[in-house]
C-alpha positions in Angstrom: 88.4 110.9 123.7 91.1 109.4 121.6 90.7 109.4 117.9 92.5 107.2 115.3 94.1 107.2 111.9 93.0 104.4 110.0 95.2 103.7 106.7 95.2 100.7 104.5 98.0 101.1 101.6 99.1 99.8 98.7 102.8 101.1 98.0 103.7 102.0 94.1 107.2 103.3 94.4 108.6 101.8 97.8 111.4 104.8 97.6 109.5 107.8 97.7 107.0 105.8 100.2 110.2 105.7 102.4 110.6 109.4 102.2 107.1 110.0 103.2 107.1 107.5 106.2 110.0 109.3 107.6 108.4 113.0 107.1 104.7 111.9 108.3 106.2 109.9 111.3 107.5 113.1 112.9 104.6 115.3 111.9 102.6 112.5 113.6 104.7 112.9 116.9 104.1 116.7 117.0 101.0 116.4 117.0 100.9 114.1 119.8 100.4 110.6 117.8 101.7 107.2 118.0 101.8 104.4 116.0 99.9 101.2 117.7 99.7 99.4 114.4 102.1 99.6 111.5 102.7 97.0 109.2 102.3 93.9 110.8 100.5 90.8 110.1 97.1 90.8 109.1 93.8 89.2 108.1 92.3 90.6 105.7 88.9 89.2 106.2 86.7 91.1 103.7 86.9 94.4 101.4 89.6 95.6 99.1 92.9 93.7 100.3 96.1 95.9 101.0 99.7 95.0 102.1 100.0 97.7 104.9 98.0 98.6 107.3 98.3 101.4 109.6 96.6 102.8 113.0 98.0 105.8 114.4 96.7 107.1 117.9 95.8 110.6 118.8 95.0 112.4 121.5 91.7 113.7 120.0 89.6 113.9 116.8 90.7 117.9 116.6 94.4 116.6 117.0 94.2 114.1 114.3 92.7 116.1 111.7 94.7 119.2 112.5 97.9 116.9 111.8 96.5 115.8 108.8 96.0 119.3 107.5 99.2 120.1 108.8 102.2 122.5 106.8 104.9 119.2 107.9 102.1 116.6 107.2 101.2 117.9 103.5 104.7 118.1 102.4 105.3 114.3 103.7 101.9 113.6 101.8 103.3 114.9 99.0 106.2 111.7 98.6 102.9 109.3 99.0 100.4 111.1 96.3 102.3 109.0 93.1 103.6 106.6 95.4 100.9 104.6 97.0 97.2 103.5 96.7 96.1 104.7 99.5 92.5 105.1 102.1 92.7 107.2 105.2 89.9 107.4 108.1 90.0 108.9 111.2 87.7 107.4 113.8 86.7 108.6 117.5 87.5 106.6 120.1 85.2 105.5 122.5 85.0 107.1 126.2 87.5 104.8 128.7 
């Protein structure tokens, strides 16, 4: 079953934010993830209220996390640490 990355984010320093965007998007790719979601309009409709918004698809729970946790992944995490406000979920999919 798919599994999803689920980030809401407040950016900090928009620079180093950049950096990591560009590093995490390629981890993301190797690790068989796509981006279905990413910045777009929204509606924030209840809970803590942040500019961007983020869903990235996977091809399973064990992919996702194992990205995450990921050499490539942790050094593009490491631009985002001081430069964004950041929550992070990852969230099963349900069977097709």
């Amino acid at each position: 079953m798919p599994a999803y990355w689920i980030a809401h984010v407040t950016v900090t320093d928009a620079e180093a934010y950049r950096r990591y965007a560009e590093l995490a998007t390629a981890a993301i790719a190797a690790h068989g993830g796509r981006f279905l979601a990413r910045s777009g309009r929204y509606v924030q409709l209840e809970g803590r209220d942040r500019a961007r918004n983020v869903l990235a698809e996977f091809p399973d729970l064990e992919a996702a996390e194992t990205c995450y946790r990921s050499q490539a992944y942790q050094a593009a995490l490491a631009h985002a640490r001081d430069a964004a406000e950041r929550d992070l979920v990852i969230v099963e999919g349900l069977a097709p």
